[in-house]
Structures are given as C-alpha cells and as structure tokens.
C-alpha positions as CSV (number, residue, x, y, z in Angstrom):
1,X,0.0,0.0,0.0
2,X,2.9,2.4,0.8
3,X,5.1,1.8,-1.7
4,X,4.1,4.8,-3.8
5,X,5.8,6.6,-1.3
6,X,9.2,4.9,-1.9
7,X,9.0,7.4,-4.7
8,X,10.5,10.6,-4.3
9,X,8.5,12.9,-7.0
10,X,5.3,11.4,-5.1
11,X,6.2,12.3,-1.6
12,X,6.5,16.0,-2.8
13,X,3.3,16.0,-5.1
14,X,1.9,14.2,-1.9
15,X,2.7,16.9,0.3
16,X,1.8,19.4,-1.8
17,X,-1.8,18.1,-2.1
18,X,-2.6,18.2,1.3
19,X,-1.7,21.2,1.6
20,X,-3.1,22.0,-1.3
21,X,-6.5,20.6,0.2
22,X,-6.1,21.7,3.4
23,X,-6.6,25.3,2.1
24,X,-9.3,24.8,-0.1
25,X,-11.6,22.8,2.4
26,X,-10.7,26.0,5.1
27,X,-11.2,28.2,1.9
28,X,-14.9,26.7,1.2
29,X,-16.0,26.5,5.2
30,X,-15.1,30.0,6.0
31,X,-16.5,31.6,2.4
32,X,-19.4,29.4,2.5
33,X,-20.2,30.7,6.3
34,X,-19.6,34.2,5.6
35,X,-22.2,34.6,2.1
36,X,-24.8,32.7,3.8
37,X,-24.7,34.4,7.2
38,X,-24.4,37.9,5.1
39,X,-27.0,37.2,2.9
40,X,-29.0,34.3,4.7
41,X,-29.9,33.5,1.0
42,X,-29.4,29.8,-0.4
43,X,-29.8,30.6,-3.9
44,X,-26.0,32.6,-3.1
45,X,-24.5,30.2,-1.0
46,X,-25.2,27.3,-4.3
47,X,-24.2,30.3,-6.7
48,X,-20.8,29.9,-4.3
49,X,-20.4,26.3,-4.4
50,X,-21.1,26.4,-7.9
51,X,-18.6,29.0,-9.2
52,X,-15.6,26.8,-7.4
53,X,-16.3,24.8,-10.8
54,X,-16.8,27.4,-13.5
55,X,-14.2,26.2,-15.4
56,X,-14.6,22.8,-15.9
57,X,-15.2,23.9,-19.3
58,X,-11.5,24.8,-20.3
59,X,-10.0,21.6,-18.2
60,X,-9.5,19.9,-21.1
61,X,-7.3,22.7,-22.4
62,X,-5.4,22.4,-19.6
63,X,-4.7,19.2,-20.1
64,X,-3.5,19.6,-23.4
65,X,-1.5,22.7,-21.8
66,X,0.0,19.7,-19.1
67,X,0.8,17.3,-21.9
68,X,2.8,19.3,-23.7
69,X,4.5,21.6,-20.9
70,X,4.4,19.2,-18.2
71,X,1.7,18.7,-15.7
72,X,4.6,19.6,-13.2
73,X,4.8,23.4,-14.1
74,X,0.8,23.8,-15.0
75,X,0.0,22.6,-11.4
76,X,2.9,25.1,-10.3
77,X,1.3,27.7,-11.8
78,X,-2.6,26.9,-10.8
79,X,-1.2,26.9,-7.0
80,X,0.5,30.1,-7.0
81,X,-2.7,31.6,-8.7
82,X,-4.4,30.1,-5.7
83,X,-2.3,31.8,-3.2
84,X,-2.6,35.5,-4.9
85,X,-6.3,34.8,-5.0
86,X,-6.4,33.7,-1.5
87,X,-4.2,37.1,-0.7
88,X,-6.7,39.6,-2.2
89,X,-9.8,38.2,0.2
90,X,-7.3,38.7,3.1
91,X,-6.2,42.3,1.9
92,X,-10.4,42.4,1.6
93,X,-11.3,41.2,5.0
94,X,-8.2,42.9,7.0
95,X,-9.4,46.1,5.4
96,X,-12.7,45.6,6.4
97,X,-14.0,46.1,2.6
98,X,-14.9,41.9,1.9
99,X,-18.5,41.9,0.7
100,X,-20.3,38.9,-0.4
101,X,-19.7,40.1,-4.2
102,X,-16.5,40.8,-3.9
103,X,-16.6,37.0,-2.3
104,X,-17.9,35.7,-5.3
105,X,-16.2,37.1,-7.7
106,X,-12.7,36.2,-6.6
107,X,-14.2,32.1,-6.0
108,X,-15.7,32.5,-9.8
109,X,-11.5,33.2,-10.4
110,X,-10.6,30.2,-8.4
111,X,-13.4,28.1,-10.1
112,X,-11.8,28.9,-13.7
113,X,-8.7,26.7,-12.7
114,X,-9.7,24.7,-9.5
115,X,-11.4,21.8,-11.8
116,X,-8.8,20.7,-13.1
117,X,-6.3,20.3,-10.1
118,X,-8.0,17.0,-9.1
119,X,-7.0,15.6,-13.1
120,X,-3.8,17.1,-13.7
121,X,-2.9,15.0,-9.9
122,X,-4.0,11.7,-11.5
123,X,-2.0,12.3,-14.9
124,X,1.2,13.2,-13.0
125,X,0.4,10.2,-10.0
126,X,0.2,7.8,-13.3
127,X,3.6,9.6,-15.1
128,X,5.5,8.5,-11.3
129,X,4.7,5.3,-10.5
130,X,4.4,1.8,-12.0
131,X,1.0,0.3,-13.2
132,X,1.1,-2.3,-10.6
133,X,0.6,0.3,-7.9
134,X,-1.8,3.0,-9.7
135,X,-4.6,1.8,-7.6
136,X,-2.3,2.4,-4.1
137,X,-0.9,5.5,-5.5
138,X,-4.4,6.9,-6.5
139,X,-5.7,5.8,-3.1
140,X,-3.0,7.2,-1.1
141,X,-3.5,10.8,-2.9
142,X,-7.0,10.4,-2.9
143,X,-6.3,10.7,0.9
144,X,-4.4,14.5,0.9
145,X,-8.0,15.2,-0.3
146,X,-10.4,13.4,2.7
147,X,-7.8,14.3,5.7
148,X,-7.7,17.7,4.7
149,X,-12.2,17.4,4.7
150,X,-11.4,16.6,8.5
151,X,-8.7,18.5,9.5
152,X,-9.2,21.8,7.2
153,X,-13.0,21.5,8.1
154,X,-12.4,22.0,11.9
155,X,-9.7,24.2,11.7
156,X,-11.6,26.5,9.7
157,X,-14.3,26.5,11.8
158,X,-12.2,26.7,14.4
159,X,-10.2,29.8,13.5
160,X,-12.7,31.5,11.8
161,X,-15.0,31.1,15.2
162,X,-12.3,32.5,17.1
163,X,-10.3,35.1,15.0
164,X,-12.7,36.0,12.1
165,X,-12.3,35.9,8.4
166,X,-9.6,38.1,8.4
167,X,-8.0,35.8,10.6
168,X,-8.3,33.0,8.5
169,X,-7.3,34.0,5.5
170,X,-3.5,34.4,6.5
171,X,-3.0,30.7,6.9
172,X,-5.1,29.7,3.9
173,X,-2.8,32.2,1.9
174,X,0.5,30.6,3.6
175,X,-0.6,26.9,3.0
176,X,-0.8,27.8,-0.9
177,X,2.4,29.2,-0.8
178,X,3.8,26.1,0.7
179,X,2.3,23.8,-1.7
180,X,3.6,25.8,-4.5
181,X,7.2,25.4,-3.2
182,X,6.7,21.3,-2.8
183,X,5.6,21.0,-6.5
184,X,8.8,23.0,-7.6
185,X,11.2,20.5,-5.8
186,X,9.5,17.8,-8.4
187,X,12.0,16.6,-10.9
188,X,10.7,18.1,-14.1
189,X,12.2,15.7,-16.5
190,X,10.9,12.5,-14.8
191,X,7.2,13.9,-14.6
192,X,7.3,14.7,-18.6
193,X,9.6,12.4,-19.9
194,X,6.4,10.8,-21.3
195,X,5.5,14.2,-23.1
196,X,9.1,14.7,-24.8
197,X,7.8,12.7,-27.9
198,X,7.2,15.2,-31.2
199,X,3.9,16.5,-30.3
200,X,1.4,18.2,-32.7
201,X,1.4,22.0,-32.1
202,X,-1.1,23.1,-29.0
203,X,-4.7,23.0,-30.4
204,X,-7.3,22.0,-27.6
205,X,-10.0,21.9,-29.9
206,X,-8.5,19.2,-32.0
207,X,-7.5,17.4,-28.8
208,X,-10.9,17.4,-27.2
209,X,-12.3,15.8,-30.4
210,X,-9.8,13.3,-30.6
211,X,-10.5,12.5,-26.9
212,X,-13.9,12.4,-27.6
213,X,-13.8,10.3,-30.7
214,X,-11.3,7.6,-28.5
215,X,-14.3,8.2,-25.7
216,X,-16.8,7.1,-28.3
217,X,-14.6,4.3,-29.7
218,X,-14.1,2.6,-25.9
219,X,-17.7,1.7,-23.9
220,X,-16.2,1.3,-20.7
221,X,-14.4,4.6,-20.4
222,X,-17.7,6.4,-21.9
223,X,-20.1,4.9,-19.0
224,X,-17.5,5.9,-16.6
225,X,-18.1,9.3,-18.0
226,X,-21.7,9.3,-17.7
227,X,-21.9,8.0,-14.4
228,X,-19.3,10.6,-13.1
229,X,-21.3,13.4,-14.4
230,X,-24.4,11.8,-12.7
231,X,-23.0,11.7,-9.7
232,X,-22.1,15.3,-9.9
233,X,-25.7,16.2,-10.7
234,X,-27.4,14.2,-8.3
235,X,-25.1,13.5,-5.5
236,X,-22.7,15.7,-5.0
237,X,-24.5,19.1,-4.5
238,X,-25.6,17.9,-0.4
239,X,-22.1,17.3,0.5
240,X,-19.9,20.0,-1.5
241,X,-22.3,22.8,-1.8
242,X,-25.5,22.8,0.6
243,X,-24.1,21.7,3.9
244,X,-23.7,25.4,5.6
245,X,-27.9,25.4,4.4
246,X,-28.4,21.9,6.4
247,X,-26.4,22.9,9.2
248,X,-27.8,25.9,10.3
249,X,-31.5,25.5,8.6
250,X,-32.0,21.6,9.0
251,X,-29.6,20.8,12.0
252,X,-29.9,24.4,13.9
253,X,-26.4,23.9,14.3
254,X,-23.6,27.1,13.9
255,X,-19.9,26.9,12.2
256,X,-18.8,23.7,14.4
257,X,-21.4,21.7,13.9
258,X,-20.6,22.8,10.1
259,X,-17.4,21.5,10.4
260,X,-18.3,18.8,12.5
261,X,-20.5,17.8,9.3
262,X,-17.6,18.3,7.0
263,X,-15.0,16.3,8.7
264,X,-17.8,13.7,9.1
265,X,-18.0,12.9,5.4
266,X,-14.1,13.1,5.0
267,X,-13.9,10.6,7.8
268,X,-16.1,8.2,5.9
269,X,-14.2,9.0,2.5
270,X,-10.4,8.7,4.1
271,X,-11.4,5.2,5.8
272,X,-12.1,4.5,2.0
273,X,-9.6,5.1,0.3
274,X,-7.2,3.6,2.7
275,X,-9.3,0.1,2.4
276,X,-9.0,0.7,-2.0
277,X,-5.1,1.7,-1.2
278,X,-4.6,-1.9,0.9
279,X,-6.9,-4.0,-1.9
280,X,-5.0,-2.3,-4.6
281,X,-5.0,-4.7,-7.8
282,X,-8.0,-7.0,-6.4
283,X,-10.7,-4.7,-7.3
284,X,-12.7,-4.3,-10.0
285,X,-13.3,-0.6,-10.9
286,X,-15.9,-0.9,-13.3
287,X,-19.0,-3.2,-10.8
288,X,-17.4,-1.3,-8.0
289,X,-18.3,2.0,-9.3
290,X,-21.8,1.1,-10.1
291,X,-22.7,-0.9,-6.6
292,X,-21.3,1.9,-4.9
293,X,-22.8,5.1,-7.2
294,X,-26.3,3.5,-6.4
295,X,-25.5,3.3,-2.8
296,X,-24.6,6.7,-2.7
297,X,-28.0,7.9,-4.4
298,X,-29.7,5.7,-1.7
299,X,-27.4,7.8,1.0
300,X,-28.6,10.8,-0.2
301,X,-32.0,10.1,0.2
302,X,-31.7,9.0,3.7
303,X,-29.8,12.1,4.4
304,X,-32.5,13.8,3.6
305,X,-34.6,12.3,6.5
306,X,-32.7,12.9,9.4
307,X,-33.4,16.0,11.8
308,X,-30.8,16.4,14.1
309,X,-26.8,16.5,14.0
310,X,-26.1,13.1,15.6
311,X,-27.5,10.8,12.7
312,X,-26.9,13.1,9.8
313,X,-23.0,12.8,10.6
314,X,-23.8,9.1,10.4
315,X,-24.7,9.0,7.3
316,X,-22.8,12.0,5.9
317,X,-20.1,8.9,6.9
318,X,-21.3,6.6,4.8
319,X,-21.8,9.0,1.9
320,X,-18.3,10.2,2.2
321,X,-17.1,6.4,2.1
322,X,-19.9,5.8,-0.5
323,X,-18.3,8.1,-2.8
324,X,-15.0,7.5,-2.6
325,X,-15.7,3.5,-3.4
326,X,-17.4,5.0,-6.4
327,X,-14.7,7.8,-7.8
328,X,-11.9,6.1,-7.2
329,X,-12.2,2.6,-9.1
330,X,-14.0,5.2,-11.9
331,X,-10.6,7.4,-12.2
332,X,-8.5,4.5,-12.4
333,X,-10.2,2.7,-14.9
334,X,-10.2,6.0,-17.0
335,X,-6.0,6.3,-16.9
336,X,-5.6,2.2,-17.8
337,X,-6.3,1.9,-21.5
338,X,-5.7,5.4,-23.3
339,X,-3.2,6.3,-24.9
340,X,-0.4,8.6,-23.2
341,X,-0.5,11.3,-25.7
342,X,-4.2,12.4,-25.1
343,X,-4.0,11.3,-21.2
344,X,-4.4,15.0,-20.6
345,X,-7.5,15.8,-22.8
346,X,-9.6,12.7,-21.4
347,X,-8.9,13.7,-17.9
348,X,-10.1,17.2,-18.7
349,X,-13.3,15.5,-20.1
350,X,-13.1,14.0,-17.0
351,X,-13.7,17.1,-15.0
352,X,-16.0,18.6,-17.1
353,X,-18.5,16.1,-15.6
354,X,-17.9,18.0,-12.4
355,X,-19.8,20.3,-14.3
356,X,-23.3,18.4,-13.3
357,X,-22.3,19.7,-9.9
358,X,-23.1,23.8,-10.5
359,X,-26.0,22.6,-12.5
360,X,-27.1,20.4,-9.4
361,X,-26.6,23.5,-7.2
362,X,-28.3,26.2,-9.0
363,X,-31.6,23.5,-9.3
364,X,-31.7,22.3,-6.0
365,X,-31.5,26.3,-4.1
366,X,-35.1,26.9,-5.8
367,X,-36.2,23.4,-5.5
368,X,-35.4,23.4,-1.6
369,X,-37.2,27.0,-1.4
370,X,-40.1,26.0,-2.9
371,X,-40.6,21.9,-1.5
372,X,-38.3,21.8,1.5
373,X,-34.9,20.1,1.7
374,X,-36.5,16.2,2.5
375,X,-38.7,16.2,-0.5
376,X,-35.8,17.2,-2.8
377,X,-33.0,14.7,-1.4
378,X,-35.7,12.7,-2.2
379,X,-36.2,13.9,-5.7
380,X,-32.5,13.7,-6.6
381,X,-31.5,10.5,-5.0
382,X,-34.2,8.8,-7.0
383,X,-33.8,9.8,-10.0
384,X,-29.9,9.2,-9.4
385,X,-30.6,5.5,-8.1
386,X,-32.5,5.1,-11.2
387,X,-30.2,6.4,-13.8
388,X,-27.4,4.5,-12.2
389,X,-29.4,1.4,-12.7
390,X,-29.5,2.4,-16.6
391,X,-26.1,2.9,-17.0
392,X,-25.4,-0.4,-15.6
393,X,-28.1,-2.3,-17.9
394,X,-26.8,-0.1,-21.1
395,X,-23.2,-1.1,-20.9
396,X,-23.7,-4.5,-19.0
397,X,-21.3,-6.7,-20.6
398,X,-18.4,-4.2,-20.6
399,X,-18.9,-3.1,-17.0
400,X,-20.8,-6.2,-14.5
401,X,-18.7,-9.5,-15.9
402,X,-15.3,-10.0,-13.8
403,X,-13.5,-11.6,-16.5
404,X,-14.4,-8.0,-18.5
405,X,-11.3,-5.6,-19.3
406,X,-13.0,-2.5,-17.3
407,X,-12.9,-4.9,-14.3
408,X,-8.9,-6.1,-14.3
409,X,-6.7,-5.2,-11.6
C-alpha cells in the first residue's frame, strides 16, 4: 500500500496536495459561512459552491497545456494563482471592505482553474509510479484530499470562530504558498519524460475531439463518464455545496457543527480510500463504481430524512465512504487503456463532468425554497438510483462481468 511513497517525486506531489486541500476545504468552510450568514440567502450560497467549478469547461485545455509543458509546471502555476487569490480576500477582510460580491467574484477566479487540479494529480500520480501500484498511489492521494475534509474542516471553523475571516485568511494564503514550493522540488524531467515525444502543435480543440472520438470508440471509459457526471448532478450538490444550508436550517447547528458535518464525510471517504489503497489490484473498478454510485443515491436520500446532527453525521459517513468507493475505481479505470499522448485531454473531459455539480446546485436552491430540503433529497437521490441502474443495464457486458477488461486489476 505504501510503496508509492518509496518514490520521491510522489512524496512532494503528496505533500503538496494536502496542503493543497487543506486550504481549499478552510477556503470553502469560511466563504461558505460568511455569504450565507451575510445574505442568509441559499440561492447565493449554491451560486458559491457552484462558481468553485466554473471552469470545468476549459479543463480539457489544460490538459492539453500539461501534456505538452508538463503537468509539473501547469500545477505550479494553478497553485501560486491560488495563493494571490487567496491574498486579495485577506487584503479584503483585514481592510474591512470583503463583501459577499466581492466574495464571489474572486471564487468564480478560483473556479476557472480549480477543476482541473484533481485531473492534472492523477496524470502526473500515473507519469510517477508503476502500473502495478496505480490503484495504491491513486488511493493514497486520494487521501491528501479526505484528511484535509477533516482536519481543514475544523480548523476553519475553528479559526474563523475564534479570529474571524480576516484571521483565517492568512493561513489559507500561507498553505498555498507552501504547496507551490513542494511541486517546484519535483524533478521536471521524470514527470514529462512521457510528453518529450514530437507532439502536434497546441490546439485544444482538436484534442478534445480526438479525446472524444477515443471516448466514443471505448464503452467502458464512456459509462465511466456518464456516471461521473451523474453523480455530480445528483449526488454531489448535499455534501460539497448545501451543507452550511443543512447545518444551520436543518440541524440548527452554527460553524462547528458545520465542520463537525464536513469532517464527518471526509472521515467516511479517508477510511475508503485507505481500504482501495490496501486491496490495490483486487478490485474491480468498473462493478465497483456502479454498486457503490447506487449506494450513494440511496445515501442521499436518507440524508435527507434525518433532523438532528447526531444521525446526519452518520450518514454523511457513509456518503463520504460511499463516494470514494465510487470515484476512485471510476478514475483508475479512466487512466488504464488510453493512450499517453491524449491522457491529458480525457482527464479534462473527465472534470467537465464536475460540471453536473453547478447545474445540481443552481436546481436544487429553488427546489429546496419552494418543496423543502427532505422532498428534494428525495427527488435527486431517486432519480440518481435510477439512472445509475441504466447505466449499468446499457453497458452491462463491458462493466458487470469480472473476466471484463474494465474490471482487471
């Protein structure tokens, strides 16, 4: 399970992505507290959660950008973009000038490039290590990602409780900053060794439609697709977008119970991905993803019926495992079986399913005004469950058989 680790380009891009995540989950808790307790408007807080993805439309460009300048240096600069965002909301909130506007417009900056960090990981994870431990190595960085849920969740809280936003934001803006400086002690040549072929000149349109036409040309990695953009419609939006809304409209909780709620569902996912880091080449990504996508739906339903704190960090537990047993076999079964030279575009496709998520959002804020927060969990875990059960039955024989290429270690 460790032996990812024995690598020393991955204990930097390691580092660097918990830091990396440990500033984005404070970054989300203390933004997403200060819009809704400004405005006390839902409709804003989803307009929040949903500009962190904006551009999940231009991730595939950024691939392209990765392939042929290195993943390496794009991720370089997306993190030091992050920290001179990060520094004009604390400039903002020191100077006592931060409105929720100003808020939003600086997270619809983040959004542009924040998509595509989670890809541009998985192409340089797969560039460091052998095949034989993808699944470990996935797992393990998977895990930056779910600790920093728990720990950035109730230190955000935390600090933000007991020194303010403008507080905060120094530490966020310092944890960027240190990230940035791990990803620039990577070895440059071994991360894009693999890109030093002749390359056609940069053209992410013609890359996207190649992608697309190799996405068309390979069943497996297309259902993948479609169920990670379903999960991103239907699933997602309670856990990375409308929790501030349950904790202080459902639970009648304030920030710690907030964070309490966050930490909850990164508990559930880190436990995951340590059990998919220890199985490593025994699982099968493809019936994995789809017993565990309709769990998830069926999570969010529940969810949706609890009242108080206690049992909705149960199953905010579960859905934060849930998930993770999902994504995880999904994204590795995407990075076996395409070809290196478009790695980049696909995993930009990739994230453009994370585009479902805004879409989610901006649905479910009028949806919850108008029919209450039970009856719409109710709604979208449904019509998820049911969609997932499609996707299974429409691609059947390349995803459910074990002896099936989707579903080989």
């Amino acid at each position: 399970m460790l032996s990812p680790f024995e690598v020393r380009n991955y204990r930097f891009q390691w580092s660097s992505d918990l830091l990396t995540s440990c500033a984005t989950e404070m970054e989300t808790i203390v933004l997403g507290w200060f819009i809704f307790l400004e405005t006390g408007s839902v409709a804003l807080l989803t307009l929040f959660a949903s500009l962190q993805y904006f551009g999940t439309l231009i991730a595939p460009g950024l691939g392209s950008a990765g392939d042929r300048l290195g993943h390496r240096n794009v991720m370089l600069y997306m993190r030091t973009i992050y920290a001179m965002l990060a520094a004009a909301i604390a400039v903002l909130a020191l100077s006592g000038t931060l409105t929720p506007l100003s808020a939003l417009v600086i997270a619809g900056l983040a959004g542009l490039l924040r998509p595509s960090d989670m890809g541009m990981r998985n192409v340089l994870t797969s560039r460091m290590v052998a095949p034989d431990y993808l699944m470990s190595a996935i797992s393990l960085s998977r895990v930056t990602t779910d600790s920093a849920r728990i720990v950035g969740a109730l230190t955000g809280a935390s600090i933000v409780a007991i020194l303010g936003i403008e507080g905060a934001y120094p530490f966020i803006v310092a944890f960027y900053l240190a990230s940035g400086i791990l990803i620039a002690k990577i070895d440059q040549h071994l991360t894009t060794q693999a890109t030093e072929r002749s390359l056609p000149p940069f053209a992410p349109l013609k890359d996207f439609m190649v992608a697309l036409r190799a996405l068309q040309d390979s069943p497996p990695h297309l259902a993948a697709m479609t169920l990670a953009f379903l999960v991103n419609l239907m699933a997602f939006p309670f856990t990375l977008g409308l929790l501030p809304y349950i904790a202080r409209e459902v639970y009648h909780t304030g920030q710690a119970g907030l964070g309490y709620m966050t930490a909850a569902t990164g508990v559930g996912a880190l436990a995951a991905s340590l059990l998919l880091g220890h199985l490593g080449r025994s699982v099968r990504p493809a019936r994995m993803m789809l017993i565990f996508g309709s769990l998830w739906h069926c999570l969010i339903i529940l969810l949706g019926q609890t009242e108080n704190l206690l049992p909705g960090l149960a199953v905010l537990a579960m859905i934060g495992a849930a998930s993770i047993l999902c994504l995880l076999p999904l994204s590795v079964l995407l990075l076996r079986g395409v070809h290196p030279d478009i790695l980049g575009p696909i995993m930009g496709i990739r994230m453009q399913a994370v585009y479902g998520l805004p879409v989610g959002l901006l649905i479910s804020g009028p949806l919850i005004e108008s029919f209450g927060f039970a009856s719409t969990a109710v709604l979208y875990g449904t019509a998820g469950l049911l969609l997932t059960v499609i996707i299974g039955k429409h691609w059947f024989r390349d995803l459910w058989p074990s002896q099936a290429l989707s579903n080989q270690g």
